[in-house]
N, C-alpha and C positions, 0 to 999 in steps of 0.2 A: 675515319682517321686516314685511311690510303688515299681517299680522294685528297685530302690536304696534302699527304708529304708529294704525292706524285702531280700533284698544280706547283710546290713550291720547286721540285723538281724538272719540271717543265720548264720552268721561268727563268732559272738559273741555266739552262742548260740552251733554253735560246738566246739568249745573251753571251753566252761563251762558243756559243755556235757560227754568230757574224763574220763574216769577211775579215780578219786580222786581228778578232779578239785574242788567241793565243798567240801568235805572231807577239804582238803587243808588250803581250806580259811575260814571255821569253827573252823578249831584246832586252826589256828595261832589265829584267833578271839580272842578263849578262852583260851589260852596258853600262855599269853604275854612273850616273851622271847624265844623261841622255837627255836632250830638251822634245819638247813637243816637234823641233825645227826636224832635229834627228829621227823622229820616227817617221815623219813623214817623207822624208829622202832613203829609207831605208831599205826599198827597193822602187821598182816603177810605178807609176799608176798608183791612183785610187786614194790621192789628195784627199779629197771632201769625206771619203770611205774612211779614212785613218784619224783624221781628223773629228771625228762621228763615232768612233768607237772607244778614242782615247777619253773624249768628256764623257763616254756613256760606263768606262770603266771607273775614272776618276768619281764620278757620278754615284756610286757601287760602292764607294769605298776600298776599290781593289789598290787604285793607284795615285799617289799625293804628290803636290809639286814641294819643292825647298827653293825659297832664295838662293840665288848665286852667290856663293862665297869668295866670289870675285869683285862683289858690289855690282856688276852689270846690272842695272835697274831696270831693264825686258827681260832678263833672261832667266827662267825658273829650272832644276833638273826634276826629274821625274823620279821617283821611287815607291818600291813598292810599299804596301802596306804587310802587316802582319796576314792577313787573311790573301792578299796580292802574292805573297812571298809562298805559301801554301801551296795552292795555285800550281804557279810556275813553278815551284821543284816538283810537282808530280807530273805538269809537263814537261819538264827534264828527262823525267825517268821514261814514261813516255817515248822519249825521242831516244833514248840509248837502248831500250829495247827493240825499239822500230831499226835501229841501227844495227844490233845483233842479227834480227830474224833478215834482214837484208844481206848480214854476210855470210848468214847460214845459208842462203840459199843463190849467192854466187859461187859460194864452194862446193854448192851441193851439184850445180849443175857442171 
């Protein structure tokens, strides 16, 4: 029975390991509305890289597009899923703890 949770654990955990998987599902988090166009400009580099991790989230179930509700007929926004939205508020928390223990220890010094 551990060899299964710790294979399914493995699996999930290289797939959120990739190059801009959290990245990813942070922005959409705080971005509501964000196109594929947008997460690709969302910092430098690594086009084909963002582009490769978004379908491989979408892929997952993490993350769903919506029609423009501006009628724009290219244009999709990104959002998360219930399981996506999970996710990303623990990597929230995540990142304001990372953000404490950083100010604890410019004060400290």
């Amino acid at each position: 029975m551990c060899l299964v949770i710790t294979t399914v654990m493995e699996w999930y955990s290289s797939v959120l390991e990739k190059k801009y998987a959290l990245s990813v599902l942070w922005y959409v988090r705080n971005n509501p509305g964000m196109t594929k166009t947008d997460i690709v400009r969302m910092d430098r580099g690594g086009e084909k890289t963002k582009y490769g991790i978004l379908a491989e989230l979408m892929g997952l179930g993490l993350i769903s597009s919506e029609k423009d509700p501006e009628g724009r007929w290219n244009t999709e926004h990104l959002v998360l899923t219930e399981e996506g939205k999970i996710i990303a508020d623990h990597i929230e928390e995540i990142n304001q703890i990372m953000e404490n223990v950083h100010i604890s220890l410019t004060y400290a010094s």
